[in-house]
TORMARTOR-331130 format. One line per field, with one value per atom (N, C-alpha, C): x, y, z; residue in three letters. Coordinates in steps of 0.02 Angstrom, whole numbers, plus 50000, padded with zeros to 5 digits. Example, Ala and Ser with C-alpha at 12.3 -4.5 7.8 and 13.67 -1.06 7.14 Angstrom:
2
X (50660; 50615; 50660; 50642; 50684; 50645)
Y (49716; 49775; 49835; 49888; 49947; 50002)
Z (50390; 50390; 50390; 50354; 50357; 50394)
type (ALA; ALA; ALA; SER; SER; SER)
***
This chain:
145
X (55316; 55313; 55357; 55330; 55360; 55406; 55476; 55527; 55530; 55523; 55538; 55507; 55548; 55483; 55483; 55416; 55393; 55470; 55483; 55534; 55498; 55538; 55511; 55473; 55443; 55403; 55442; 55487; 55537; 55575; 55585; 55622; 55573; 55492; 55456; 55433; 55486; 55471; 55397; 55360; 55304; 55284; 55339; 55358; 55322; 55305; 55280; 55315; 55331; 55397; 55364; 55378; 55361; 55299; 55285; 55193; 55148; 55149; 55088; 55057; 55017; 54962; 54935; 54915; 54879; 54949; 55000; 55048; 55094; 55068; 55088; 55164; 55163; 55220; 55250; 55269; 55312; 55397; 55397; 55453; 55485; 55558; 55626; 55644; 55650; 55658; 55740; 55742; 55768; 55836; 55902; 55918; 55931; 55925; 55934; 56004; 56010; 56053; 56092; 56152; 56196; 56208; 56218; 56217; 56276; 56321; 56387; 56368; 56330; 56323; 56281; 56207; 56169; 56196; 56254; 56282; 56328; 56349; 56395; 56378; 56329; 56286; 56252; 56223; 56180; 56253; 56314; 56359; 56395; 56389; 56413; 56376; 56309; 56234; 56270; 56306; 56315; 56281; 56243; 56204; 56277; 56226; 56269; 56224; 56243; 56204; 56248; 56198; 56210; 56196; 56187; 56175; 56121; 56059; 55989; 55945; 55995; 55962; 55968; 56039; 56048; 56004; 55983; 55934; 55865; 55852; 55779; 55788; 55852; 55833; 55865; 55924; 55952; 55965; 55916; 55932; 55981; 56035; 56099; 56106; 56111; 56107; 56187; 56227; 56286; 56334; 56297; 56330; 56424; 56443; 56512; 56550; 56518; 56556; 56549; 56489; 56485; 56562; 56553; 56605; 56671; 56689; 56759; 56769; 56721; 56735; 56730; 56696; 56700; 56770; 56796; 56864; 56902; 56916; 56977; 56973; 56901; 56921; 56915; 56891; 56894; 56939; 56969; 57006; 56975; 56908; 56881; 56876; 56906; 56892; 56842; 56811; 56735; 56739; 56721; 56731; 56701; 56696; 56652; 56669; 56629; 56613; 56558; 56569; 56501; 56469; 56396; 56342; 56283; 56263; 56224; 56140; 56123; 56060; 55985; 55922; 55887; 55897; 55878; 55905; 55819; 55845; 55775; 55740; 55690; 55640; 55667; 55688; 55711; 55772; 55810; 55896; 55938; 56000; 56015; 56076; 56085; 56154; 56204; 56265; 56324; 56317; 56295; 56334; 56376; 56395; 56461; 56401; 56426; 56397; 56456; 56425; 56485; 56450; 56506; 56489; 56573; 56569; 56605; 56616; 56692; 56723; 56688; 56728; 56723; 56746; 56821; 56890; 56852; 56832; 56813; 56741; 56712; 56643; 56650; 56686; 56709; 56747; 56773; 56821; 56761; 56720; 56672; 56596; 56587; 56547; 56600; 56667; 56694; 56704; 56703; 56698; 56638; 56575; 56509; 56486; 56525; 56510; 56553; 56607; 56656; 56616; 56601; 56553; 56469; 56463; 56387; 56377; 56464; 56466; 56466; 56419; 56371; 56449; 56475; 56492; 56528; 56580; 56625; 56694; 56735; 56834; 56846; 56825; 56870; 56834; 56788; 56756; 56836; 56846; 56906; 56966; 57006; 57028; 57033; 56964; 56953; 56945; 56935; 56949; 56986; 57040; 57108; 57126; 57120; 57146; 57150; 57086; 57056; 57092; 57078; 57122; 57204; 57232; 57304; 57315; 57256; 57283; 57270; 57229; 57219; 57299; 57321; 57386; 57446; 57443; 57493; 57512; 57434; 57411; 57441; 57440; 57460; 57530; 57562; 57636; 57680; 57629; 57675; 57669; 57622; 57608; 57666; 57675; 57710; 57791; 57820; 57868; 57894; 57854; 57833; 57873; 57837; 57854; 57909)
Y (50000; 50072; 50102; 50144; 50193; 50250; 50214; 50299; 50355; 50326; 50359; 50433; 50487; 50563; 50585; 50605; 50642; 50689; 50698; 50739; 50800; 50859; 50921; 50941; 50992; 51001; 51027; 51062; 51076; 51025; 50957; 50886; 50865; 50861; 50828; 50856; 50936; 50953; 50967; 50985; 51024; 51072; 51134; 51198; 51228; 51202; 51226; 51229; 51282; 51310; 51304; 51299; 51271; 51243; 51202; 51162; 51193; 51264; 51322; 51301; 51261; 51226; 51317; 51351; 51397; 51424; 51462; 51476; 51413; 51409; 51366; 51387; 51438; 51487; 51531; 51512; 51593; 51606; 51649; 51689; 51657; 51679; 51634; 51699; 51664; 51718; 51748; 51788; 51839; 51852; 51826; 51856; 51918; 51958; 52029; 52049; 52103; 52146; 52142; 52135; 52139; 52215; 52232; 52279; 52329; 52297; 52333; 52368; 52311; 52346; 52391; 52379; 52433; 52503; 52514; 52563; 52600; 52538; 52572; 52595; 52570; 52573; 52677; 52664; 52750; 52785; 52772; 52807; 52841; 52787; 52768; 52814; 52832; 52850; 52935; 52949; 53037; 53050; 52995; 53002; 53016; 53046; 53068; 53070; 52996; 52990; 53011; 53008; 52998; 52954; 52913; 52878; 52858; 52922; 52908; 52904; 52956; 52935; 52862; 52838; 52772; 52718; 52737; 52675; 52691; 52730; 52712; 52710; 52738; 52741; 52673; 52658; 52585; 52543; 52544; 52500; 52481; 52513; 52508; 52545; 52514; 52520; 52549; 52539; 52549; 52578; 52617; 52656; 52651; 52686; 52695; 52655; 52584; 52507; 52484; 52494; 52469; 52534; 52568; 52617; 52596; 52600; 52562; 52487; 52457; 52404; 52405; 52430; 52481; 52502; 52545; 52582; 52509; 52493; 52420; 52389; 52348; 52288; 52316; 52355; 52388; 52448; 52493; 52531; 52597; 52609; 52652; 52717; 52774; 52839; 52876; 52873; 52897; 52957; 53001; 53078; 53093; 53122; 53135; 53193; 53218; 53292; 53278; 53306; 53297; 53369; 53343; 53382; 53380; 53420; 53428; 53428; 53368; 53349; 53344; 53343; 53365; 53282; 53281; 53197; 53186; 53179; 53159; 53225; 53226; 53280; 53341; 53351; 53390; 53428; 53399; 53437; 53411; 53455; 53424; 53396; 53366; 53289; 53299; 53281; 53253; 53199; 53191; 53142; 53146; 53093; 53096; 53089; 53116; 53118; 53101; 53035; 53013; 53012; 53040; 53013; 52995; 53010; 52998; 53066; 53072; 53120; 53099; 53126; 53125; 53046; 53056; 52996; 52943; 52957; 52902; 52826; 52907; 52891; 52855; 52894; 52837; 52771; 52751; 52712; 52650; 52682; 52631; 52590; 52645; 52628; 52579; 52587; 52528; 52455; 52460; 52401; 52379; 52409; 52384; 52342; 52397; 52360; 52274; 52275; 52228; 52155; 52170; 52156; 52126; 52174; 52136; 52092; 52089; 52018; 51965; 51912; 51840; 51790; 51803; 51753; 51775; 51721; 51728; 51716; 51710; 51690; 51771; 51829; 51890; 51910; 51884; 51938; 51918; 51873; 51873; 51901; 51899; 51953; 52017; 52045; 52094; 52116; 52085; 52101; 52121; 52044; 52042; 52115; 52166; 52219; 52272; 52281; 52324; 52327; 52250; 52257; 52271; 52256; 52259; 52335; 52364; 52470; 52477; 52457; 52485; 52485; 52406; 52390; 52439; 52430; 52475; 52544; 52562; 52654; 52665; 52608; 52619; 52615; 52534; 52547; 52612; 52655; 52717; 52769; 52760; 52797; 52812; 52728; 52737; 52729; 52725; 52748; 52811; 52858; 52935; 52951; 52921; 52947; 52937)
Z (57095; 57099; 57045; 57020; 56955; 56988; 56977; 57012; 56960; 56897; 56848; 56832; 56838; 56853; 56788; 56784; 56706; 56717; 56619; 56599; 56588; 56587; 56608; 56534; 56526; 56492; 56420; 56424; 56369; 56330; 56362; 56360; 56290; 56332; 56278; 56220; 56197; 56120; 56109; 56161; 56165; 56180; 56169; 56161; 56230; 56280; 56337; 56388; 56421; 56460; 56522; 56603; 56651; 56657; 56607; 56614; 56596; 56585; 56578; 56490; 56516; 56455; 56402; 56457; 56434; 56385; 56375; 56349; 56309; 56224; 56208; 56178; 56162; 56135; 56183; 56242; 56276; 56255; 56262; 56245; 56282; 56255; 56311; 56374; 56429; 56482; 56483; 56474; 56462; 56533; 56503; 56586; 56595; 56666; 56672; 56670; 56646; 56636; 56702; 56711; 56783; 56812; 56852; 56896; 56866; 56852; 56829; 56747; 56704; 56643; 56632; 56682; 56686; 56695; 56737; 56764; 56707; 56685; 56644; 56575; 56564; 56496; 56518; 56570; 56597; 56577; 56611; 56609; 56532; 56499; 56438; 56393; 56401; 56367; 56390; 56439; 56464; 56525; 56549; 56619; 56695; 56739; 56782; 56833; 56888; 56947; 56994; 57062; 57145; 57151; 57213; 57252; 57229; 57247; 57259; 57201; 57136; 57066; 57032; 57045; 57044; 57062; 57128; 57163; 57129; 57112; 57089; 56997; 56951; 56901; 56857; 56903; 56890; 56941; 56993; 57057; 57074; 57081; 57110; 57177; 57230; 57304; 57316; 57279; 57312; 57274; 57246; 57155; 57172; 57229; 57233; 57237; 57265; 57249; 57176; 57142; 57082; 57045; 57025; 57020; 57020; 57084; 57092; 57059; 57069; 57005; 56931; 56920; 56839; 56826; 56895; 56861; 56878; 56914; 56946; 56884; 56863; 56821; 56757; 56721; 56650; 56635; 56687; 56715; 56647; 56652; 56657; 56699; 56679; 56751; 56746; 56807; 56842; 56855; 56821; 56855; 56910; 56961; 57009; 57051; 57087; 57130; 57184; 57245; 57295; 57285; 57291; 57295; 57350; 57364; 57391; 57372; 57389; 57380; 57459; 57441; 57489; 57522; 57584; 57603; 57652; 57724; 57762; 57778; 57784; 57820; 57771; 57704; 57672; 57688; 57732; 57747; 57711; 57692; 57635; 57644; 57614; 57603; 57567; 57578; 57522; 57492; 57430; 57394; 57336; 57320; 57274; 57201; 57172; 57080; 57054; 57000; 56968; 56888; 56839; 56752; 56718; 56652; 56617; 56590; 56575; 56529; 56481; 56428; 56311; 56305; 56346; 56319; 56355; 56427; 56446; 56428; 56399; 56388; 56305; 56253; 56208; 56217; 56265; 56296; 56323; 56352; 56380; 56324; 56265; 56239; 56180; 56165; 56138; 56193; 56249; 56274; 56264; 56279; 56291; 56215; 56153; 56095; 56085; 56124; 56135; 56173; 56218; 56265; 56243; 56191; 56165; 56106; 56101; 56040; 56080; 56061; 56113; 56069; 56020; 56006; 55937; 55933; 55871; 55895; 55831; 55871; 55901; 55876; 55888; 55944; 56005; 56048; 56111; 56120; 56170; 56152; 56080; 56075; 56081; 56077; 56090; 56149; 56184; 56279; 56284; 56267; 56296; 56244; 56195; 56182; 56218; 56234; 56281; 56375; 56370; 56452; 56437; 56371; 56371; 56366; 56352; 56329; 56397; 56416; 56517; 56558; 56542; 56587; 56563; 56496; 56456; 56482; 56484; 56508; 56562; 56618; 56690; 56698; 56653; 56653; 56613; 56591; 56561; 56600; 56658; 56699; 56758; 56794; 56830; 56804; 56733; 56715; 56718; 56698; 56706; 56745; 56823; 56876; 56916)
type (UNK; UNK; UNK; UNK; UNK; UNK; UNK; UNK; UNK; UNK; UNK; UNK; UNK; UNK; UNK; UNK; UNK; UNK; UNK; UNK; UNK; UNK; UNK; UNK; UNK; UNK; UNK; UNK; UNK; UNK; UNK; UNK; UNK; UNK; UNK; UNK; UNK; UNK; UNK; UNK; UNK; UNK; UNK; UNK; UNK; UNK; UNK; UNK; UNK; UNK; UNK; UNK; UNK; UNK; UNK; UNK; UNK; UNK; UNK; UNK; UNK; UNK; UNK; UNK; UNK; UNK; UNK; UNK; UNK; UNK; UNK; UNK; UNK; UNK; UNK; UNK; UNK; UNK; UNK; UNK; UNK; UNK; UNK; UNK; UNK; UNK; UNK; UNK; UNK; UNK; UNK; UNK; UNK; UNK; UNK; UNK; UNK; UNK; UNK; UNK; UNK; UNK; UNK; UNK; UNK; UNK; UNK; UNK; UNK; UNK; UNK; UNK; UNK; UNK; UNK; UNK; UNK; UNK; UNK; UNK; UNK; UNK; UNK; UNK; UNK; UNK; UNK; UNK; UNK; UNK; UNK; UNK; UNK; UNK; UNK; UNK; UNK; UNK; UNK; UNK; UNK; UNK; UNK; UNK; UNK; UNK; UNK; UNK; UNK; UNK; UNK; UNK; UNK; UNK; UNK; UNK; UNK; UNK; UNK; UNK; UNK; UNK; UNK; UNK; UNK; UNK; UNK; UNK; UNK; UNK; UNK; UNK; UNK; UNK; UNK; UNK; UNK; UNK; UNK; UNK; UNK; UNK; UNK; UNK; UNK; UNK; UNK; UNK; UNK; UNK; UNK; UNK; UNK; UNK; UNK; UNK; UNK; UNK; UNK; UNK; UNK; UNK; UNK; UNK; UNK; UNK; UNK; UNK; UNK; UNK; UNK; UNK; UNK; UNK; UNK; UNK; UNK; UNK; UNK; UNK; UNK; UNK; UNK; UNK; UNK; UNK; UNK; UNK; UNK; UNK; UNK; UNK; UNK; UNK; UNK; UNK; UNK; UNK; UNK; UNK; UNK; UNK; UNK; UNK; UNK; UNK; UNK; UNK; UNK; UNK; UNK; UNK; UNK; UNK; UNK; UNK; UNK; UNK; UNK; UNK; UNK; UNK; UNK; UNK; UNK; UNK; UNK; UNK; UNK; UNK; UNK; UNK; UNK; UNK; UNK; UNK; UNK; UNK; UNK; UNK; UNK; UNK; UNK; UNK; UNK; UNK; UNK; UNK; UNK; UNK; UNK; UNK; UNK; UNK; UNK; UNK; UNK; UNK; UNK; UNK; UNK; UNK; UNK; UNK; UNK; UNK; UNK; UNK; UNK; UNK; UNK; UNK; UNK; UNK; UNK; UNK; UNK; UNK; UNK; UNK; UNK; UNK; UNK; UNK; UNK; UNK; UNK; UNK; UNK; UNK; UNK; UNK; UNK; UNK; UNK; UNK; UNK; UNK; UNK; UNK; UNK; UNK; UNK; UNK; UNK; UNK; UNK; UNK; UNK; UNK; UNK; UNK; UNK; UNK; UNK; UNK; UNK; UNK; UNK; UNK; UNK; UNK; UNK; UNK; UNK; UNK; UNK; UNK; UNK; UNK; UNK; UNK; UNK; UNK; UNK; UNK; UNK; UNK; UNK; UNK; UNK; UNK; UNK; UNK; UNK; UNK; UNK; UNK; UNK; UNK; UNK; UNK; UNK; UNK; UNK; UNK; UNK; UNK; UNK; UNK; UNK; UNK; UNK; UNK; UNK; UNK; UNK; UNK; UNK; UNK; UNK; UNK; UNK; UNK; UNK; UNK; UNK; UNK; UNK; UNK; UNK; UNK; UNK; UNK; UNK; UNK; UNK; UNK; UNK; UNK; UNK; UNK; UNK; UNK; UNK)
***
């Protein structure tokens, strides 16, 4: 008996990606965009969601958790105000609307450019810059006070 299992179709250098004979050339699959950069990218762009614009225009279910992690780990600040929007049977709702200031919104489109270097010696430096002006910002903060 033969244990030995055919090697996958990419192995045998026959440019055919899960077996699909018909597709001799497909494209490389693509991974999706994460939840946090989608968000922060709309934000970054001058966009200014709720809740409910969020869920259908960047499928984010939980905009105000994604948010707080935006500000916590990039220490990005989220402007925000509640509004009143139409909700069930047309009565209308609070939710929180969140965007970006000027400072903030330049602040975030230098990370994202930080962020969309795949590779090279300077993209971790450049984090580590970015997270060191965040810590910096905060320890002059609470010196201040």
């Amino acid at each position: 008996m033969d244990t030995k299992k055919n090697p996958r179709p990419a192995a045998t250098g026959a440019g055919v990606e899960s077996g699909n004979p018909a597709n001799p050339n497909p494209t490389p699959k693509l991974r999706p965009t994460s939840k946090k950069l989608r968000v922060l990218k709309a934000l970054a762009a001058g966009g200014k969601y709720h809740r409910f614009q969020a869920e259908h225009a960047l499928n984010d279910h939980c905009l105000h958790s994604t948010v707080a992690e935006i500000q916590g780990r990039y220490g990005i600040e989220v402007a925000r105000e509640f509004v009143k929007v139409p909700g069930y049977m047309g009565e209308p709702t609070r939710v929180c609307s969140y965007w970006l200031d000027d400072r903030n919104r330049a602040k975030a489109r230098k990370l994202l450019q930080v962020m969309g270097v795949r590779s090279g010696p300077y993209r971790r430096e450049a984090m580590d810059d970015c997270l060191r002006e965040k810590w910096s910002r905060r320890d002059g903060e609470a010196e201040a006070r």
